[in-house]
N, C-alpha and C positions, 0 to 999 in steps of 0.2 A: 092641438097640443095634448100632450099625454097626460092621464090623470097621477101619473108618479112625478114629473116636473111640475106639474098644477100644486100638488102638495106641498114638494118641498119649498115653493116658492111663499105659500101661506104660513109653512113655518119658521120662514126667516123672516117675514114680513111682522109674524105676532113678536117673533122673539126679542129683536128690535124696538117694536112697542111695548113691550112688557116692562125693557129696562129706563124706558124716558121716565125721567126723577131720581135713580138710583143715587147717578153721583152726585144729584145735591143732599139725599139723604145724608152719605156718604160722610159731604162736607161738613154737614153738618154735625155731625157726631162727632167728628175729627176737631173744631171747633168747642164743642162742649167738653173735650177731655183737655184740650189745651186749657181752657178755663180753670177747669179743678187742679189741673196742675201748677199756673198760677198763682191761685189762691193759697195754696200747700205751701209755695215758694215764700210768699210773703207769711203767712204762721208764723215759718221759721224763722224768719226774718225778724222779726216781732221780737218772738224766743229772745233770739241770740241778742239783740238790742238790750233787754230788759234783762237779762244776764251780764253780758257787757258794763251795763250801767252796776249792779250791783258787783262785779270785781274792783271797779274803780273806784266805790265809795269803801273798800272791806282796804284796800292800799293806800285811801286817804288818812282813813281810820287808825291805820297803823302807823302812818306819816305822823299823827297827831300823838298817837302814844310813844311813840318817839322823841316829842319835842317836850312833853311831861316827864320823860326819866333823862334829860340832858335840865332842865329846867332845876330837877331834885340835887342830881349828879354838881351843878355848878354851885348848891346851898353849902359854905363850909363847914356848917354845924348840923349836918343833915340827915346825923342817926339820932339825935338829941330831940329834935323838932320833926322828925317821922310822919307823929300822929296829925300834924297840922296839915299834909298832905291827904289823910283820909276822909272823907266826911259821909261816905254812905247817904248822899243824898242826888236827886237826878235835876234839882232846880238851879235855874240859871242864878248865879249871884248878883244880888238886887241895888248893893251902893257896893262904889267902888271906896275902896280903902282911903283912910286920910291920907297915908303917909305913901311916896313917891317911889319907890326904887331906881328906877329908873336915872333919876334926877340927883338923889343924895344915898347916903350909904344908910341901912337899916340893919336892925337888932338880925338874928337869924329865923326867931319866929314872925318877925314881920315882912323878911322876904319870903319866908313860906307862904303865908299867906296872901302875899302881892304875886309871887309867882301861879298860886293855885288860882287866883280870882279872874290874872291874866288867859290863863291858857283856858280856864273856863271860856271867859268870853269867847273867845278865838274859836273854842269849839262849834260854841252855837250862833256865833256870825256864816260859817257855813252856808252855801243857798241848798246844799242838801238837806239843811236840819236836822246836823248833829244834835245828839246829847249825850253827855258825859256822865260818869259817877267811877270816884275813886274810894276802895273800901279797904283792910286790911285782910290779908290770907286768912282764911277762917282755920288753917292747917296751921297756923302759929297763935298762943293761946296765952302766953306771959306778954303781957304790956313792953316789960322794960328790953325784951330782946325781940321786938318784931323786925322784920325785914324787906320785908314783902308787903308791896301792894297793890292791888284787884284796880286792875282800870277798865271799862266797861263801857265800849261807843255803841251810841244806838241811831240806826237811822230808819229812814221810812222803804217799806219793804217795795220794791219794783215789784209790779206782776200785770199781767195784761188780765186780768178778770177778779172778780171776788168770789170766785166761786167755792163749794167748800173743797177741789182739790189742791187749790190754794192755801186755804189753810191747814191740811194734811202736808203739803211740800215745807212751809216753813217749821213746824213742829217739833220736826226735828234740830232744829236750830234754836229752838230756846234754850234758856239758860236761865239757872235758879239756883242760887248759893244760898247754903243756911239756914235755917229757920225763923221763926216766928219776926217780933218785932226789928230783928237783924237781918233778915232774906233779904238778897236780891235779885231781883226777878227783870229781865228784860223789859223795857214797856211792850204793853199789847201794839199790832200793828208792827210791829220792828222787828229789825236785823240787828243781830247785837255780837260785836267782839270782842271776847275777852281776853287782857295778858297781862301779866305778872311783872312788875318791873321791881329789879330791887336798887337802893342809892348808890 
């Protein structure tokens, strides 16, 4: 046998050898990039969920201030009794009114106050856990001609981590009317919607 056929035969014979394991190397690279790209897949996923959830609670929210300026809107005496709609405060109300509306007919400042106590609750039976606070436009400053009133839903912020670029995303989302003993300030933790409704 020739030693130029003797050669070539040993170099088809290593080259062959050289590649046994390649293509499971191969496979398995191919394998670990499907992985990462799974995992990528579901992030997003995650994301959009927890955004998702947070558009739905920001349209329930508005559902509900909604149902606060038809509740105002249907009081007949309801630039008179205004203020009875404001309270600047974010606590659930703790006894419910003596008197009925529902049932018998009421003064107008006692439907005020049966309608605000109603809609309160209503807020925070939510299983999002809402909260509520209605205040008056801090841009109108005479008592006898206000118009406007500051409704303010809060709920609890979706986010898949606590991390602090979590608290850096929502930041810009606060909201703080006013000053000193009269501010109001989102609660910490929350997403909070503000709108102005007038009677």
């Amino acid at each position: 046998m020739p030693a130029r056929e003797h050669d070539m035969r040993n170099k088809k014979y290593f080259s062959i050898k050289d590649q046994r394991g390649v293509s499971l190397f191969e496979a398995l690279i191919a394998v670990l990039i499907l992985a990462f790209g799974i995992l990528g897949m579901l992030g997003m996923q995650l994301g959009i969920l927890a955004e998702t959830r947070n558009s739905t609670q920001r349209s329930q929210a508005i559902k509900i201030i909604g149902d606060l300026s038809e509740r105002i809107k249907s009081n007949p005496d309801r630039f008179r009794v205004i203020s009875n709609y404001a309270l600047n405060n974010w606590a659930v109300p703790g006894v419910i009114t003596a008197f009925d509306c529902d049932a018998a007919s009421c003064t107008s400042e006692q439907q005020a106050q049966w309608d605000l106590n109603a809609w309160r609750r209503s807020v925070n039976s939510y299983v999002n856990g809402f909260q509520a606070n209605t205040f008056f436009s801090f841009n109108e400053t005479d008592d006898g001609n206000r118009r406007q009133i500051g409704v303010m839903i809060a709920w609890r912020l979706n986010s898949r981590s606590n991390n602090a670029s979590d608290n850096n995303f929502s930041s810009p989302f606060s909201i703080s009317l006013g000053s000193g003993s009269n501010a109001i300030d989102c609660p910490e933790n929350m997403i909070c919607h503000l709108a102005y409704i007038q009677p």
